[in-house]
N, C-alpha and C positions, 0 to 999 in steps of 0.2 A: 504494500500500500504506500503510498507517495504521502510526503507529508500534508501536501492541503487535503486528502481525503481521511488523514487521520484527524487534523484539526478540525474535519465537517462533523467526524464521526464523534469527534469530543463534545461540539456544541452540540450534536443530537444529542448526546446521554444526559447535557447540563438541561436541556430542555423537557427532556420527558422527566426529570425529577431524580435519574440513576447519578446522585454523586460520586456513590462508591467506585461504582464503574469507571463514572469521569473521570477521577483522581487515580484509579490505575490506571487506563491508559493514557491520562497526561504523563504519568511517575516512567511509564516504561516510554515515550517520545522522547520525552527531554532527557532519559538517557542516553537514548539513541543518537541525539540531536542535541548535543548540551548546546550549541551556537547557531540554532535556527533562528529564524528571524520572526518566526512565528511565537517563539519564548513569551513575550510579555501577552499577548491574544490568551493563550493560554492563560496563564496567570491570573488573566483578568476573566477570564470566564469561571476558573474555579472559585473565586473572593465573590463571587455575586454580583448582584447588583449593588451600587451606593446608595445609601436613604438620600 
């Protein structure tokens, strides 16, 4: 899987409400990928929304 289809795939899971999930496959990307450019997207999709 190519990294923006893993990044699709993260923001699916943060959408359907699967944190767990999210947080594993963001944990096993950014291993993968410690210097993607997609790093902080991530990031910011695991922290939520801001009030």
């Amino acid at each position: 899987m190519g990294p923006e289809a893993s990044v699709l795939r993260i923001e699916a899971l943060v959408a359907a409400g699967d944190h767990t999930a999210a947080e594993r496959a963001a944990r096993s990307f950014l291993q993968a990928n410690p210097q993607s450019p997609y790093t902080q997207r991530i990031e910011t999709l695991l922290r939520g929304p801001n009030p």
